[in-house]
Gaussian input, Z-matrix of N, CA and C with variables (Angstrom, degrees):
# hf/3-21g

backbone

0 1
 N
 C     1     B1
 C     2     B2     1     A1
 N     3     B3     2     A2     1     D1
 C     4     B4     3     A3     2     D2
 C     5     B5     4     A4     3     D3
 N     6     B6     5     A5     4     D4
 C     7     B7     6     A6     5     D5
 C     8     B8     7     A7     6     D6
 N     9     B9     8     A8     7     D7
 C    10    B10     9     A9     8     D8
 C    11    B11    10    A10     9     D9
 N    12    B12    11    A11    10    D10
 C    13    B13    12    A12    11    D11
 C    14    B14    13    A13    12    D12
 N    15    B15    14    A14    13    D13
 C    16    B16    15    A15    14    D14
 C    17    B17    16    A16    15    D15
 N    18    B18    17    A17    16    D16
 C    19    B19    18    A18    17    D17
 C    20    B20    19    A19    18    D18
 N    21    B21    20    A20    19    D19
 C    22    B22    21    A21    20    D20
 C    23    B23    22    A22    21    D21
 N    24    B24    23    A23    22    D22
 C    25    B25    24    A24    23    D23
 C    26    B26    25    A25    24    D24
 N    27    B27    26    A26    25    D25
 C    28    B28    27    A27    26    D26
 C    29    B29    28    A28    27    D27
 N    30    B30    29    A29    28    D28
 C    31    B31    30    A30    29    D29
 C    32    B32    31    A31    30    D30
 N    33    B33    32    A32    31    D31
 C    34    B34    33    A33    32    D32
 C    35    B35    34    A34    33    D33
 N    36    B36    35    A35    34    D34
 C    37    B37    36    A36    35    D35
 C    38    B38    37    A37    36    D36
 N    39    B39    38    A38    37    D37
 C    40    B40    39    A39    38    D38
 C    41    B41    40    A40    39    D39
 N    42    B42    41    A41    40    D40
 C    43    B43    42    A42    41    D41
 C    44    B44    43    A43    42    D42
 N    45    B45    44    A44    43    D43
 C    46    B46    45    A45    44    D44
 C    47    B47    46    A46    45    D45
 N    48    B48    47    A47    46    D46
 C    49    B49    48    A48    47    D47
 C    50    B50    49    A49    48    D48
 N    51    B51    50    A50    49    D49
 C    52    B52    51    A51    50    D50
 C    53    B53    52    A52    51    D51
 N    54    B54    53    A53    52    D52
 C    55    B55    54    A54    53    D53
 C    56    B56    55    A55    54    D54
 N    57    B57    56    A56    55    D55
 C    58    B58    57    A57    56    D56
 C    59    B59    58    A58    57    D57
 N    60    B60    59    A59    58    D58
 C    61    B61    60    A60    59    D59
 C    62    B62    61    A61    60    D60
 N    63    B63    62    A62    61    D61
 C    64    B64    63    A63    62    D62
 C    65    B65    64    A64    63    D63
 N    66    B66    65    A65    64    D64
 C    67    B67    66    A66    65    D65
 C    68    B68    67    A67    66    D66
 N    69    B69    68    A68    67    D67
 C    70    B70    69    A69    68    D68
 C    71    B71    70    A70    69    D69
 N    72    B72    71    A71    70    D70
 C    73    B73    72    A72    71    D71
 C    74    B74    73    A73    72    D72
 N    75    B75    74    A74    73    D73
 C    76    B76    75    A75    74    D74
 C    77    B77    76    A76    75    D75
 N    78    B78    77    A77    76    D76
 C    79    B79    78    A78    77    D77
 C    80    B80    79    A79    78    D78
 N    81    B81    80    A80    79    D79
 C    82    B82    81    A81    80    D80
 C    83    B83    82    A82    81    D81
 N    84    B84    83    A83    82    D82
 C    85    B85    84    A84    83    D83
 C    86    B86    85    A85    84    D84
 N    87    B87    86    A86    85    D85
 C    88    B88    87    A87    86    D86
 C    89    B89    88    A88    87    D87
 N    90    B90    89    A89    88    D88
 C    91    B91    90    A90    89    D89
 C    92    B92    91    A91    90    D90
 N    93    B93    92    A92    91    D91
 C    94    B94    93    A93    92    D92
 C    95    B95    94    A94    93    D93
 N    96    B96    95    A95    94    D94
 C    97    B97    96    A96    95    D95
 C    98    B98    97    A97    96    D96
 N    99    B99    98    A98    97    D97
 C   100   B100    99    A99    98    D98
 C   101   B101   100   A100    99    D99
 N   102   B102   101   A101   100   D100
 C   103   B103   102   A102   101   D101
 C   104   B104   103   A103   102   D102
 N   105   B105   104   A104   103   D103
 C   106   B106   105   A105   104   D104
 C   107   B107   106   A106   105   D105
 N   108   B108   107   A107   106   D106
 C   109   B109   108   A108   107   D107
 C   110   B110   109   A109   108   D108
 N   111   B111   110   A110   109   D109
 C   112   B112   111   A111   110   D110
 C   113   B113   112   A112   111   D111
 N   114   B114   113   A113   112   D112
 C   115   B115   114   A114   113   D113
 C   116   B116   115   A115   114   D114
 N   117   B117   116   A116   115   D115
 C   118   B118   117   A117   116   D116
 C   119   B119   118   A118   117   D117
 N   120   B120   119   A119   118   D118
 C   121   B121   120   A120   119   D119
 C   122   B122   121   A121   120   D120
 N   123   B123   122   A122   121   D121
 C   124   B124   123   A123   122   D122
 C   125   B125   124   A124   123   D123
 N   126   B126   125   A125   124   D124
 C   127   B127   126   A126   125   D125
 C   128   B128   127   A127   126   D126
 N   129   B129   128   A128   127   D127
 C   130   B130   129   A129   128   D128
 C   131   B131   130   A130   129   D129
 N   132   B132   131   A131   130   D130
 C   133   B133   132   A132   131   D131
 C   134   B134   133   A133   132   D132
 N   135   B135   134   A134   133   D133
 C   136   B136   135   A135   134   D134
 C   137   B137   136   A136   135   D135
 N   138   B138   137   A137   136   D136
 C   139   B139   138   A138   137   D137
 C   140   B140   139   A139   138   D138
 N   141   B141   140   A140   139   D139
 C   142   B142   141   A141   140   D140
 C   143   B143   142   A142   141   D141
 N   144   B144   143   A143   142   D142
 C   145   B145   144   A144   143   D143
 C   146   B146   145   A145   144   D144
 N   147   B147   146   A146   145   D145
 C   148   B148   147   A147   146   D146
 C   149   B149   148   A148   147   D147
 N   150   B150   149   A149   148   D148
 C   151   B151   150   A150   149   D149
 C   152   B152   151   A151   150   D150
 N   153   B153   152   A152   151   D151
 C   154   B154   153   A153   152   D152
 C   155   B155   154   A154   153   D153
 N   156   B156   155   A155   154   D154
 C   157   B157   156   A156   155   D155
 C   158   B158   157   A157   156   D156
 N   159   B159   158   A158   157   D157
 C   160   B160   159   A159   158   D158
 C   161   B161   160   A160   159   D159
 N   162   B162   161   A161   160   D160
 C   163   B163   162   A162   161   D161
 C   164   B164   163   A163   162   D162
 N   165   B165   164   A164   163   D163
 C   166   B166   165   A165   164   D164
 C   167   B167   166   A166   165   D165
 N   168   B168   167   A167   166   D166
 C   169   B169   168   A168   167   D167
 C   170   B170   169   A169   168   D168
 N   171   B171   170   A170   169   D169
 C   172   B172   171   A171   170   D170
 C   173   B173   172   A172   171   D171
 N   174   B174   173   A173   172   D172
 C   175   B175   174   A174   173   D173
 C   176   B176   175   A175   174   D174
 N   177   B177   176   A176   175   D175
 C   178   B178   177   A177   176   D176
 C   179   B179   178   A178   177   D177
 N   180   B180   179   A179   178   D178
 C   181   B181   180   A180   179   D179
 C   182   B182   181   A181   180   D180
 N   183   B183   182   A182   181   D181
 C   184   B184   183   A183   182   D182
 C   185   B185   184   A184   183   D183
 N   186   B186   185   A185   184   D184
 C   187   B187   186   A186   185   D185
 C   188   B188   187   A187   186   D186
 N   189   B189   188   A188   187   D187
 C   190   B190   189   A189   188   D188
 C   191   B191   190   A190   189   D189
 N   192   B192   191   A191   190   D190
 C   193   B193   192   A192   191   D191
 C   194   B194   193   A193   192   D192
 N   195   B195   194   A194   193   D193
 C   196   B196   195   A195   194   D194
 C   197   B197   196   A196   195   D195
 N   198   B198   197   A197   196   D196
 C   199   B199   198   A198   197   D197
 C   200   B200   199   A199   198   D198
 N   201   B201   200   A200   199   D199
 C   202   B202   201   A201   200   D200
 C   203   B203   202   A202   201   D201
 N   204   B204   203   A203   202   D202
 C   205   B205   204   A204   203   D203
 C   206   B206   205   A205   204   D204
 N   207   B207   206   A206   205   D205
 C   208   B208   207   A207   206   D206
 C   209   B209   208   A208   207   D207
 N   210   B210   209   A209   208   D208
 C   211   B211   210   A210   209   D209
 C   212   B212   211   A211   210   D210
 N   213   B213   212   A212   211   D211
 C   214   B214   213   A213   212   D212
 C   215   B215   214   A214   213   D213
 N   216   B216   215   A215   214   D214
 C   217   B217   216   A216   215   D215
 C   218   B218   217   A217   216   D216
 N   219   B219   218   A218   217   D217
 C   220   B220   219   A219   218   D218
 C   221   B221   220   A220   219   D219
 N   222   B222   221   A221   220   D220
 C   223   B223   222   A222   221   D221
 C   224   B224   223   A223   222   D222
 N   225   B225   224   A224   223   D223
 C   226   B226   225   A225   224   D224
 C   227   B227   226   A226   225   D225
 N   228   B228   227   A227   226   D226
 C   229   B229   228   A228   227   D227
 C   230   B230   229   A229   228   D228
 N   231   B231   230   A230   229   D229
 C   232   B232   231   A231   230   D230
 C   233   B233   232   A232   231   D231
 N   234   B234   233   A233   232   D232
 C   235   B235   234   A234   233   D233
 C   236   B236   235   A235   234   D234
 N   237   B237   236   A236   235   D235
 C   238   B238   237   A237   236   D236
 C   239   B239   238   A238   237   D237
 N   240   B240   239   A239   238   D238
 C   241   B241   240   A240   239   D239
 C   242   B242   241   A241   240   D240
 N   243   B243   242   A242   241   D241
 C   244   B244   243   A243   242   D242
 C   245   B245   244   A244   243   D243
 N   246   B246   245   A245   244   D244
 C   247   B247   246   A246   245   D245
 C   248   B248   247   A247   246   D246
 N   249   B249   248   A248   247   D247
 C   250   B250   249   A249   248   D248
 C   251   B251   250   A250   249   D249
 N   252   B252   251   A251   250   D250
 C   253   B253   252   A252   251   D251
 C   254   B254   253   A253   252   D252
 N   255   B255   254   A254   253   D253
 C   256   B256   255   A255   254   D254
 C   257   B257   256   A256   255   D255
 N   258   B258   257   A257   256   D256
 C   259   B259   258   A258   257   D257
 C   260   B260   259   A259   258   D258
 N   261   B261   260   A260   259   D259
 C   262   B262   261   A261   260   D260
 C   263   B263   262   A262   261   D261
 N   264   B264   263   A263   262   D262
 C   265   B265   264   A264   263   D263
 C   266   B266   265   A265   264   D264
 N   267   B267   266   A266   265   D265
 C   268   B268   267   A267   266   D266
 C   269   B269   268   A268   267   D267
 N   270   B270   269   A269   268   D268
 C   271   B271   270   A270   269   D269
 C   272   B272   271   A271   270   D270
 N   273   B273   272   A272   271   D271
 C   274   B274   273   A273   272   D272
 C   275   B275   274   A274   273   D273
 N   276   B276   275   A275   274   D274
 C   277   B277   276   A276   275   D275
 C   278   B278   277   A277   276   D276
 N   279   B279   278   A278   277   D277
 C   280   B280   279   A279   278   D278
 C   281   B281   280   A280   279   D279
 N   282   B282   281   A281   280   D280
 C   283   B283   282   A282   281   D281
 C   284   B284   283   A283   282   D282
 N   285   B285   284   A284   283   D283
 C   286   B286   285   A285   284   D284
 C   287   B287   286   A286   285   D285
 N   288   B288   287   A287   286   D286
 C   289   B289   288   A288   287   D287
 C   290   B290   289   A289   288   D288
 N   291   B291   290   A290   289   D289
 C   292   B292   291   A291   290   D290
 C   293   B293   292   A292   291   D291
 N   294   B294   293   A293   292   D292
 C   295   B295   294   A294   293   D293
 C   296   B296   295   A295   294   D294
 N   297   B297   296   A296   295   D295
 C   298   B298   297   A297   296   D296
 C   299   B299   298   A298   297   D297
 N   300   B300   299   A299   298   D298
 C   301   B301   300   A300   299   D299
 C   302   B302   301   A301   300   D300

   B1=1.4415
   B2=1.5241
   B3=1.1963
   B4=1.6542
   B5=2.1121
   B6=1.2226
   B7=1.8991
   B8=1.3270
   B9=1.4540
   B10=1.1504
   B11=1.5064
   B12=1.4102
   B13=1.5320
   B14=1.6757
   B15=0.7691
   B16=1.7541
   B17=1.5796
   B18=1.3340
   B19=1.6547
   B20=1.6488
   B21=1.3145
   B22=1.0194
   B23=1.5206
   B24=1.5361
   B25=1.3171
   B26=1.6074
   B27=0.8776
   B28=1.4094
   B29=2.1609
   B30=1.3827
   B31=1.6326
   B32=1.0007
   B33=1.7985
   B34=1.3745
   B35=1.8123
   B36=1.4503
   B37=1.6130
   B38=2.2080
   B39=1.3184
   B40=1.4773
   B41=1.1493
   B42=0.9518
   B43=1.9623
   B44=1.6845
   B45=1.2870
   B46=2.0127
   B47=1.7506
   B48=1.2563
   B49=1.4580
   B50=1.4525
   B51=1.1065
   B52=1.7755
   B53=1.4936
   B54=0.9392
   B55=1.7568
   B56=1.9738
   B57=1.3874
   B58=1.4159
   B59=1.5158
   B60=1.2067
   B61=2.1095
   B62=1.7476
   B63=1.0374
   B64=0.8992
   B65=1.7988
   B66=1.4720
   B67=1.8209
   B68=1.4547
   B69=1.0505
   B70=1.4996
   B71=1.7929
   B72=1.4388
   B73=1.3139
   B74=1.3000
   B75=1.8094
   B76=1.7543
   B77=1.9967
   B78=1.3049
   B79=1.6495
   B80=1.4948
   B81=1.2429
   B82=1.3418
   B83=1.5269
   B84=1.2436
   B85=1.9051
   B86=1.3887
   B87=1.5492
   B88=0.9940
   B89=1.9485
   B90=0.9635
   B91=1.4538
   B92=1.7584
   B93=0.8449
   B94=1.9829
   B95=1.6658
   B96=1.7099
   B97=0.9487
   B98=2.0859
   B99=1.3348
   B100=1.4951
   B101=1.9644
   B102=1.6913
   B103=1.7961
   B104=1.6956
   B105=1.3973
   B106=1.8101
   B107=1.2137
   B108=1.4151
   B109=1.3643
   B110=1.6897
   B111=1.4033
   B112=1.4681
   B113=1.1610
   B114=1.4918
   B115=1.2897
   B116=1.9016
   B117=1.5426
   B118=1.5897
   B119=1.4021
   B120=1.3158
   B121=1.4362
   B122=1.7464
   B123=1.6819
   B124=1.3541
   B125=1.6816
   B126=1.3795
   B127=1.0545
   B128=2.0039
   B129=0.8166
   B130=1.9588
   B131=1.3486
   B132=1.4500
   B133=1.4627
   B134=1.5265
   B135=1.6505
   B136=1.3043
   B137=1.4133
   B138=1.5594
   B139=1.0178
   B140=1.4778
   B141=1.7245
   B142=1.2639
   B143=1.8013
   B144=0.8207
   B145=1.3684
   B146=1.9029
   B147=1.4935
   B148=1.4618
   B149=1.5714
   B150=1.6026
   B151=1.2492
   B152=1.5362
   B153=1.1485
   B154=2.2070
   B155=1.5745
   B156=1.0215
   B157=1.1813
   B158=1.4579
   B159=1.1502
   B160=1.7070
   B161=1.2208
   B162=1.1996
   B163=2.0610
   B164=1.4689
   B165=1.3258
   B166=1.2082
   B167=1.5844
   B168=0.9093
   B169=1.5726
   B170=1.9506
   B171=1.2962
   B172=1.4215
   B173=1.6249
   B174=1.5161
   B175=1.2757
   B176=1.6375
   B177=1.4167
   B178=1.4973
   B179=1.6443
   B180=1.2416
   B181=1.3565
   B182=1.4031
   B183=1.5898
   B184=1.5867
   B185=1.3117
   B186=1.1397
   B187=1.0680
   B188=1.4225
   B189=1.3819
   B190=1.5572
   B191=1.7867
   B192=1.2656
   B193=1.2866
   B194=1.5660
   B195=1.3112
   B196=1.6959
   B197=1.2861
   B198=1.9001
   B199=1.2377
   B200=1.5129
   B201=0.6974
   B202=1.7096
   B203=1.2962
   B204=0.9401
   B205=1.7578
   B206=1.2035
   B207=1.3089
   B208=1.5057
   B209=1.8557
   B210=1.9593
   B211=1.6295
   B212=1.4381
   B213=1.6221
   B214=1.5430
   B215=1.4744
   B216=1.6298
   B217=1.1250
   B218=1.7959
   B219=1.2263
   B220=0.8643
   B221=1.8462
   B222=1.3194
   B223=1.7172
   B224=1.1426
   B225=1.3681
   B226=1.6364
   B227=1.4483
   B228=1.3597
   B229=1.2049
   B230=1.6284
   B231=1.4745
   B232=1.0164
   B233=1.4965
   B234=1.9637
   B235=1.5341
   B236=1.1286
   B237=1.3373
   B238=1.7322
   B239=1.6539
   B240=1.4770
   B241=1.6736
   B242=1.7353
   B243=1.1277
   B244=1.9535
   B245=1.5076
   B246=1.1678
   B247=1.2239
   B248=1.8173
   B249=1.9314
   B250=1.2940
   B251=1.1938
   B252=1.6013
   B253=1.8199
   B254=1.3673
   B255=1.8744
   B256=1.1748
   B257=1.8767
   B258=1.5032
   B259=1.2038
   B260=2.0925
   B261=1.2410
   B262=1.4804
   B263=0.8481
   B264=1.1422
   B265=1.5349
   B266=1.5639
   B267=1.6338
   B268=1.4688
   B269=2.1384
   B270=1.2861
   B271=1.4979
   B272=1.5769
   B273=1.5288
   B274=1.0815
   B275=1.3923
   B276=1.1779
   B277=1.8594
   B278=1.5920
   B279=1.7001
   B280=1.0987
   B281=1.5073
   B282=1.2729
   B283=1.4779
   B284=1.9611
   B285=1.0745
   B286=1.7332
   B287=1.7825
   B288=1.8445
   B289=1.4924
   B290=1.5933
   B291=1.3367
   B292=1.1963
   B293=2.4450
   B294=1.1338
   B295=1.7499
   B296=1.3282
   B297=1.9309
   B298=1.6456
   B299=1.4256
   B300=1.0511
   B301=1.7523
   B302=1.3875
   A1=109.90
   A2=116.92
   A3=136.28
   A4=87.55
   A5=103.29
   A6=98.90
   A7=111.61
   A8=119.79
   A9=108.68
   A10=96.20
   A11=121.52
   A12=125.86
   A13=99.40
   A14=127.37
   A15=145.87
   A16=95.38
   A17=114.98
   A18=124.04
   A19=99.75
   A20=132.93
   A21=122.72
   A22=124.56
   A23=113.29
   A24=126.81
   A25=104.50
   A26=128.16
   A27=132.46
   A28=86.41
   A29=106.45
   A30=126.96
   A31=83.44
   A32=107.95
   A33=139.52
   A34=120.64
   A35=106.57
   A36=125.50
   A37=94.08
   A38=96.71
   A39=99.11
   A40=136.23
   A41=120.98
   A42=130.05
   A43=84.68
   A44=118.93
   A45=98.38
   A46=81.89
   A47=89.68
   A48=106.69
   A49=111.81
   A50=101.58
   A51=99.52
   A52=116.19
   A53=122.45
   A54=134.02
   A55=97.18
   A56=100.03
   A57=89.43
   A58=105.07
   A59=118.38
   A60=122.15
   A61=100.40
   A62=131.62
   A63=168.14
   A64=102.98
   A65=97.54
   A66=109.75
   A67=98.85
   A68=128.12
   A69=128.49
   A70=115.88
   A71=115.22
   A72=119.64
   A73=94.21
   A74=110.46
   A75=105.52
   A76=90.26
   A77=88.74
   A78=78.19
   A79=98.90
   A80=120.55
   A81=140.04
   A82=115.89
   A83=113.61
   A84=111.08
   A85=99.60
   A86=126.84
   A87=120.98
   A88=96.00
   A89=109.01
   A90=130.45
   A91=109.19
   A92=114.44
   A93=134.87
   A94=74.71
   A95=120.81
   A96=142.46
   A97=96.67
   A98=105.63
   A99=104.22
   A100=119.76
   A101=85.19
   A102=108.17
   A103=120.26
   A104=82.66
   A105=97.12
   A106=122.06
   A107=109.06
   A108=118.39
   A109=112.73
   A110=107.34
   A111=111.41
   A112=111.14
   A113=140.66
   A114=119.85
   A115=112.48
   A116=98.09
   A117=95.19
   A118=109.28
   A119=118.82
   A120=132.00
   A121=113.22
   A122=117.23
   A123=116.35
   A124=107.32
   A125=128.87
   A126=142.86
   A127=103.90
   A128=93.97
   A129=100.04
   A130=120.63
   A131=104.17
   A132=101.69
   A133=121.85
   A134=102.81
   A135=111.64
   A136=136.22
   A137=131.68
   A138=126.45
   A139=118.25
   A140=120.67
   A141=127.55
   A142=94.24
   A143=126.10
   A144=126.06
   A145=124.06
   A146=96.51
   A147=106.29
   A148=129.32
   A149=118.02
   A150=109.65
   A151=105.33
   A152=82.26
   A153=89.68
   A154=96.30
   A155=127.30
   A156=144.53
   A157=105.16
   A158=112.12
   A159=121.02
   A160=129.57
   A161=120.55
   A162=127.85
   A163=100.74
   A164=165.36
   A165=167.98
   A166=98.63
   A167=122.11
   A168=134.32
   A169=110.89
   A170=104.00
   A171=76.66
   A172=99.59
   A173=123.96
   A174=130.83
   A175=127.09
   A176=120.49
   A177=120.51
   A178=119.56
   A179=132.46
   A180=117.59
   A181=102.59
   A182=129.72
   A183=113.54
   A184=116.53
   A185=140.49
   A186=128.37
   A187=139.46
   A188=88.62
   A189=124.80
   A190=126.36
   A191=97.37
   A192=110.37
   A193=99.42
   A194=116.84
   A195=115.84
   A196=143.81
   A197=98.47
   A198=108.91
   A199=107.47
   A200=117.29
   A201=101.76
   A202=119.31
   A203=136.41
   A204=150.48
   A205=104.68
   A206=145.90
   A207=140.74
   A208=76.87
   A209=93.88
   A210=78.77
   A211=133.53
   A212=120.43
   A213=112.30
   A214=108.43
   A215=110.58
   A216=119.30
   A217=95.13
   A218=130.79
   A219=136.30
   A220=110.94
   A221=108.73
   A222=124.89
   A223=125.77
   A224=110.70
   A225=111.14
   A226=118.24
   A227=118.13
   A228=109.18
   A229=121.74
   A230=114.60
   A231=117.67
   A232=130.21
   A233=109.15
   A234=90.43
   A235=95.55
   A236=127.09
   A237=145.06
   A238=110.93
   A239=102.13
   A240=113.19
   A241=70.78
   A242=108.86
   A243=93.91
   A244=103.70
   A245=154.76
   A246=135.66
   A247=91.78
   A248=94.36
   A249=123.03
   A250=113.79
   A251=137.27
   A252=144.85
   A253=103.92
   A254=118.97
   A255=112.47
   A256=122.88
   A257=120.47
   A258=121.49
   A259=79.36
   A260=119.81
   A261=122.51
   A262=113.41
   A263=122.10
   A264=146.52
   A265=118.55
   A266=106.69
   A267=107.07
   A268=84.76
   A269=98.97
   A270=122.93
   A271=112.24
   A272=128.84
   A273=133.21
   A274=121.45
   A275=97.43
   A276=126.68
   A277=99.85
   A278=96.83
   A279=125.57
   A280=120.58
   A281=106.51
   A282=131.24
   A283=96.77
   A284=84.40
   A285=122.77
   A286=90.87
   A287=101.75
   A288=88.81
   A289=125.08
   A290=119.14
   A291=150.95
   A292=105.11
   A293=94.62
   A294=94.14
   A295=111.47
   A296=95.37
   A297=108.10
   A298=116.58
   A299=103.26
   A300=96.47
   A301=111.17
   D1=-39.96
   D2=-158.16
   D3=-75.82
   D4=-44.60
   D5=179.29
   D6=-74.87
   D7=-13.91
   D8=-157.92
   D9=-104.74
   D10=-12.53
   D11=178.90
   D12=-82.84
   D13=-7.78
   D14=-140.29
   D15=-111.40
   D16=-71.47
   D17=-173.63
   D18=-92.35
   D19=15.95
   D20=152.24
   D21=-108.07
   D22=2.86
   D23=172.54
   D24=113.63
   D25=5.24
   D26=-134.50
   D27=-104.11
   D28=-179.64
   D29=157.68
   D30=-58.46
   D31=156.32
   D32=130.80
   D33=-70.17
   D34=-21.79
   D35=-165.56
   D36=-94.80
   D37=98.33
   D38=166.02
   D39=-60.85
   D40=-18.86
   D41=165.91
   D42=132.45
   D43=-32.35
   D44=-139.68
   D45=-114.31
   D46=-164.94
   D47=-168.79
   D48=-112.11
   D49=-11.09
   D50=151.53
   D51=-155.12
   D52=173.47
   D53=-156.13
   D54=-92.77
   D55=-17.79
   D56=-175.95
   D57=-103.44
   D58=-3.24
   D59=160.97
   D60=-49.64
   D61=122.80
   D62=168.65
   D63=-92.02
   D64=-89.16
   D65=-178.61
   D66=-115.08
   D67=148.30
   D68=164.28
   D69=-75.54
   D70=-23.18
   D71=176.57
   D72=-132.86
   D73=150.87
   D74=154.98
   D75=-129.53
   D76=154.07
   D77=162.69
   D78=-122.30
   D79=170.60
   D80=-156.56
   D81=-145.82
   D82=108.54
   D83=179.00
   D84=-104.81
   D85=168.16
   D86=-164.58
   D87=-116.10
   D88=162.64
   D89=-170.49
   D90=-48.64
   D91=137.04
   D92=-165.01
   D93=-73.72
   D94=151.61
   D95=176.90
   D96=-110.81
   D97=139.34
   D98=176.54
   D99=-19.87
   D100=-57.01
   D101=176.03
   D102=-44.19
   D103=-46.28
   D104=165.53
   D105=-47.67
   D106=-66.22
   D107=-161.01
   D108=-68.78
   D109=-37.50
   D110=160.77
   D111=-61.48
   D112=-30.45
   D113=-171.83
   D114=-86.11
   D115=-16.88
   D116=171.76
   D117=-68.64
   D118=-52.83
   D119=177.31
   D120=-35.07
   D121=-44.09
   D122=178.32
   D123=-77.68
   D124=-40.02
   D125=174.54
   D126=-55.16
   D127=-31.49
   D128=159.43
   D129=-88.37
   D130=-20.01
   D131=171.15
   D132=-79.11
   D133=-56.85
   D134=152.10
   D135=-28.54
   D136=-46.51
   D137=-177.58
   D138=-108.95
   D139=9.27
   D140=-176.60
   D141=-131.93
   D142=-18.02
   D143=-162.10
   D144=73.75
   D145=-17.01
   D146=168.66
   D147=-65.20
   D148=111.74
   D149=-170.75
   D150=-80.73
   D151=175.47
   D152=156.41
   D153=-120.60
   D154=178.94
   D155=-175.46
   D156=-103.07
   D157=142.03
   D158=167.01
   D159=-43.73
   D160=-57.65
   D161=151.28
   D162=-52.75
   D163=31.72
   D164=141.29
   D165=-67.67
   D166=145.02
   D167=158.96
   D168=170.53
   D169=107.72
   D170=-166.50
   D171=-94.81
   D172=32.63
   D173=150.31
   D174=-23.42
   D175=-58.58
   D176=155.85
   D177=-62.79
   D178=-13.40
   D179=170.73
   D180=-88.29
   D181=-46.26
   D182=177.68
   D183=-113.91
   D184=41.83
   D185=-167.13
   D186=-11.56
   D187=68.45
   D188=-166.38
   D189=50.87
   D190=33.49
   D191=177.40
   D192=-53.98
   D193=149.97
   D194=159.12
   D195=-87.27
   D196=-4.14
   D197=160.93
   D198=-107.93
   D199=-46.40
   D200=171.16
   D201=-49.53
   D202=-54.87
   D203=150.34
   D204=-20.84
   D205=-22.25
   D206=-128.56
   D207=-137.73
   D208=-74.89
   D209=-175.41
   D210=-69.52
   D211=-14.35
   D212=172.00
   D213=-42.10
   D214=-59.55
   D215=-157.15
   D216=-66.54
   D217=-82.38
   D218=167.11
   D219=14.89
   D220=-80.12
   D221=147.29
   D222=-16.57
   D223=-52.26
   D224=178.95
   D225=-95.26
   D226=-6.65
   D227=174.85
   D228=-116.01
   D229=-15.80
   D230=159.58
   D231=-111.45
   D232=13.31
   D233=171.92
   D234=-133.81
   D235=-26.91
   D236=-174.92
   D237=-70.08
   D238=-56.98
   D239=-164.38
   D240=-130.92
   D241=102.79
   D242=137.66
   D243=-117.20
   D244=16.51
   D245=173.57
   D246=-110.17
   D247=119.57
   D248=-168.17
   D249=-60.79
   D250=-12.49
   D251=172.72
   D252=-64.80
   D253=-44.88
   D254=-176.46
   D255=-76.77
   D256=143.64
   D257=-141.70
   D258=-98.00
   D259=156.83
   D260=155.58
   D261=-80.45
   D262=136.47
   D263=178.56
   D264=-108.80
   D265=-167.76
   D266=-155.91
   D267=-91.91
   D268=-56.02
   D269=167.40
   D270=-29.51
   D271=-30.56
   D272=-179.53
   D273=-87.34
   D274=-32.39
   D275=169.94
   D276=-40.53
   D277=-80.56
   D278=176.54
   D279=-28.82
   D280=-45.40
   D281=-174.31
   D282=-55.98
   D283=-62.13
   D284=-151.53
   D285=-57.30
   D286=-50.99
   D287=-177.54
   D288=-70.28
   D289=-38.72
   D290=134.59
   D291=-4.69
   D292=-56.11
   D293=-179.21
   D294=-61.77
   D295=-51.37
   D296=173.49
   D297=-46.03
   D298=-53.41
   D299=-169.78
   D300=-60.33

């Protein structure tokens, strides 16, 4: 980065205090528990009327990661299923992990 600010006219001085700072802070949450992830899923039901289906859990695709968790669903409800009558399914999951990759 430091050559490339250099031969583009740029500082040699990167802002940070070392070349390997990236972010100066990260924060970190820890992984959605099965219970979790069903309870976001009803909390989408609740306020959209859109269910998921009971065989739904996308627990085996992230093991409760919070960004994966965030975008499966994310996937299935706003690019897969966005019209709120239709229920999520196991097939949509599938779908959903399937875009990600």
């Amino acid at each position: 980065m430091r050559d490339y600010k250099v031969a583009s006219g740029g500082s040699e001085n990167l802002n940070t205090a070392s070349p390997f700072n990236i972010k100066v802070e990260s924060l970190v949450i820890r992984d959605f528990s099965e219970a979790e992830i069903t309870e976001l899923y009803a909390q989408h039901t609740q306020d959209t009327g859109q269910v998921f289906t009971p065989e739904v859990l996308a627990y085996e695709y992230t093991m409760g990661q919070p960004w994966l968790v965030n975008a499966l669903a994310r996937q299935c409800v706003e690019v897969i299923v966005p019209d709120r009558t239709i229920a999520i399914d196991g097939q949509h999951v599938q779908m959903a992990k399937e875009n990600l990759i």
